[in-house]
N, C-alpha and C positions, 0 to 999 in steps of 0.2 A: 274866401272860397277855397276850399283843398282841389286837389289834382282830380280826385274822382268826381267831383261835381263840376268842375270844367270840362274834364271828358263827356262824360254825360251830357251834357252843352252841345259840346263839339258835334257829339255823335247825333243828337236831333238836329242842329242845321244843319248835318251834311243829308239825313235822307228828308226834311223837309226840301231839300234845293233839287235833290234828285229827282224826288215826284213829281214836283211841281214839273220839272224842265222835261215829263216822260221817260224820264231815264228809265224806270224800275216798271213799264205800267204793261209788258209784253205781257200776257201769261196769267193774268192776273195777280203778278208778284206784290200791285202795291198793297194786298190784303197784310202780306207781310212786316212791309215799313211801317202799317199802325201797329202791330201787335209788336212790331222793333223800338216805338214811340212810348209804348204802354209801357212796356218793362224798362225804361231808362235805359242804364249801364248794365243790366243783370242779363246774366248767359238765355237764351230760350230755352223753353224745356226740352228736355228728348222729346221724340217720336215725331207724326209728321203737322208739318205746320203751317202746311198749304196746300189744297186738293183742286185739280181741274178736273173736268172731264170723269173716265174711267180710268182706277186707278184702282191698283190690288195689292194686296199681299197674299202667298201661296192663293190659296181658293177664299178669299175672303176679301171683301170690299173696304177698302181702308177708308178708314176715320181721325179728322184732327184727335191730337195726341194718340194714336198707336203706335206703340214702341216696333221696332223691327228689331227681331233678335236674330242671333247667330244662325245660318240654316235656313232662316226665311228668302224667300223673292218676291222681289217688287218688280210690279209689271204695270206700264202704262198703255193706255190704247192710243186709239188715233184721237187727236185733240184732249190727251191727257196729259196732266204736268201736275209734278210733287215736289214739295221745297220738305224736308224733312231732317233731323238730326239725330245721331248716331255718337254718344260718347263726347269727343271735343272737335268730330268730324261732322259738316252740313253739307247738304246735294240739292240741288237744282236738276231733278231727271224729267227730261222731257219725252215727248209724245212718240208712242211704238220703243219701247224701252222696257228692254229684262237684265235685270242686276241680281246677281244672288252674291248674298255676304255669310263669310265660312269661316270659320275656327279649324285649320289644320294643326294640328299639335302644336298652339302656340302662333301659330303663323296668321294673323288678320288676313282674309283674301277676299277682294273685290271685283267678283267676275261679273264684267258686262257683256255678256251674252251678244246682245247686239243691242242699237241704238243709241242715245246722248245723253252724256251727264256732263255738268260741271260740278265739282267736286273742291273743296279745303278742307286740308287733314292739320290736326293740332300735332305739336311735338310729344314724345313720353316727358311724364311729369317730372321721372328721372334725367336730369340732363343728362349725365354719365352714360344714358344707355339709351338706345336709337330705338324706335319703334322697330315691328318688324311686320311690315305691311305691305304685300304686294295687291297689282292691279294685273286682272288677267284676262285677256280681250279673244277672240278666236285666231291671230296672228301675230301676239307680247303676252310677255310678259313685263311689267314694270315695277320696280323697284323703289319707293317712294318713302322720302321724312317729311317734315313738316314742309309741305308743300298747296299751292292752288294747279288744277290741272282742268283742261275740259277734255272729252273722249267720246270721239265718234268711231263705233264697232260694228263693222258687216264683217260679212264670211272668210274676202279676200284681202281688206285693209284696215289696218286701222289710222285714225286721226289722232294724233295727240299734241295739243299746245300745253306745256309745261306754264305756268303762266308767272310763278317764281317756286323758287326752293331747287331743290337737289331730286332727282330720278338717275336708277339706271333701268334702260330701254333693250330689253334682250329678243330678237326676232326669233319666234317660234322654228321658223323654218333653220336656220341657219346662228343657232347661239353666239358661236364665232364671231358675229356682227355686232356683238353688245356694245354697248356705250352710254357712258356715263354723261348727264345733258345737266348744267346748272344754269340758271337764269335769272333774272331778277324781274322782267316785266311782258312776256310774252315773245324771249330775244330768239328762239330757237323752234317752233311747231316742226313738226313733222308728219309724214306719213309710213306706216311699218307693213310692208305688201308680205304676203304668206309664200314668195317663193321669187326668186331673182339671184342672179351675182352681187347687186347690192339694193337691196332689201327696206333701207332710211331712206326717204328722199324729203329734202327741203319743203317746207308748205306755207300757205301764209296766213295768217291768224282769221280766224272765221267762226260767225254764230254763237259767238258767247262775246260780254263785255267787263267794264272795269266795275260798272254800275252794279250787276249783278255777283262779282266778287265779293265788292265792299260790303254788300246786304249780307252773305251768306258769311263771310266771316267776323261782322256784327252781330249776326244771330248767336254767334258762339264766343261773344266776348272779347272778340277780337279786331284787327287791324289790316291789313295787307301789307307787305311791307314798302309796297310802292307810294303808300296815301302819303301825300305830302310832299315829294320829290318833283311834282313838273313834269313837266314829259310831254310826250303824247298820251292822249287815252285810244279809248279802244272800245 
């Protein structure tokens, strides 16, 4: 048996165990772990790859597999939820959520307007050379490589758990306050308020889990870096 057929293994009894035990079933995501089960080891397609509710793109009613290009927004309603893939990036956006994704000369930009996503960004294929990908909330901007993140966006705060990889965290209000956060398993959340002397305050990991990481960065062929380590889950 070679190493891809063992992974392939691996990766159906981790989300058979997961289903089974309700991990994955909030949302309707376990429609997901079949269509995770069907393709073995192979990346999921682009576009979106799980519809709740009402869900849109600009003035149009989204459909499994529509691609979301550059310039588009994706907008959920109340009791909406989209699992969807973007490149070597997948999102889990949940309900009353507007994201618009933008091509600035070069620069990937992921404005969430307001509401929640959890989100895994793949690294450039170039090792040598770092993505250049920011997240832009109404109170950060953040600064992100191959990282898992979730992101809760209102008007005055935002939420952000880093859940591994590397971010730099720049508050709107007051740049000066930037900081560079790296983690490896959800060691750092925060909150980023739009106005104070200090602006970061400590938060504690909330409404997203390890279950729904593991799926989204299986959707894309991938791992988390924490799967297999022990720990706590989450």
């Amino acid at each position: 048996m070679n190493e891809q057929e063992i992974e392939r293994l691996a990766r159906r009894e981790l989300l058979l165990k997961l289903a089974a035990a309700g991990a994955l079933g909030a949302g309707g995501i376990l429609g997901l772990v079949r269509d995770a089960l069907a393709a073995g080891n192979l990346p999921a397609t682009p576009g979106f790859r799980r519809l709740k509710g009402p869900v849109g793109v600009d003035n149009t009613r989204a459909s499994i597999g529509l691609n979301i290009k550059m310039g588009q927004t994706v907008m959920t309603g109340e009791g909406g939820e989209a699992v969807y893939i973007i490149g070597p990036d997948a999102f889990l956006q949940r309900e009353k959520t507007k994201i618009t994704f933008e091509d600035n000369a070069g620069v990937q930009v992921m404005r969430i307007i307001t509401g929640k996503v959890l989100s895994v960004f793949g690294r450039s294929r170039d090792k040598a050379a770092a993505r250049n990908l920011q997240l832009v909330t109404p109170t950060a901007t953040i600064g992100i490589r191959g990282t898992g993140c979730y992101i809760e966006a209102e008007e005055a705060s935002t939420y952000f758990c880093l859940c591994y990889g590397e971010a730099e965290v720049t508050p709107k209000g007051d740049p000066k306050q930037k900081e560079t956060i790296k983690t490896q398993h959800h060691d750092h959340p925060i909150t980023i308020g739009a106005a104070g002397s200090k602006m970061m305050a400590p938060a504690a990991v909330i409404n997203h889990t390890d279950a729904e990481l593991i799926l989204l960065e299986n959707a894309v062929g991938r791992w988390p870096p924490f799967y297999g380590q022990g720990g706590k889950s989450y």
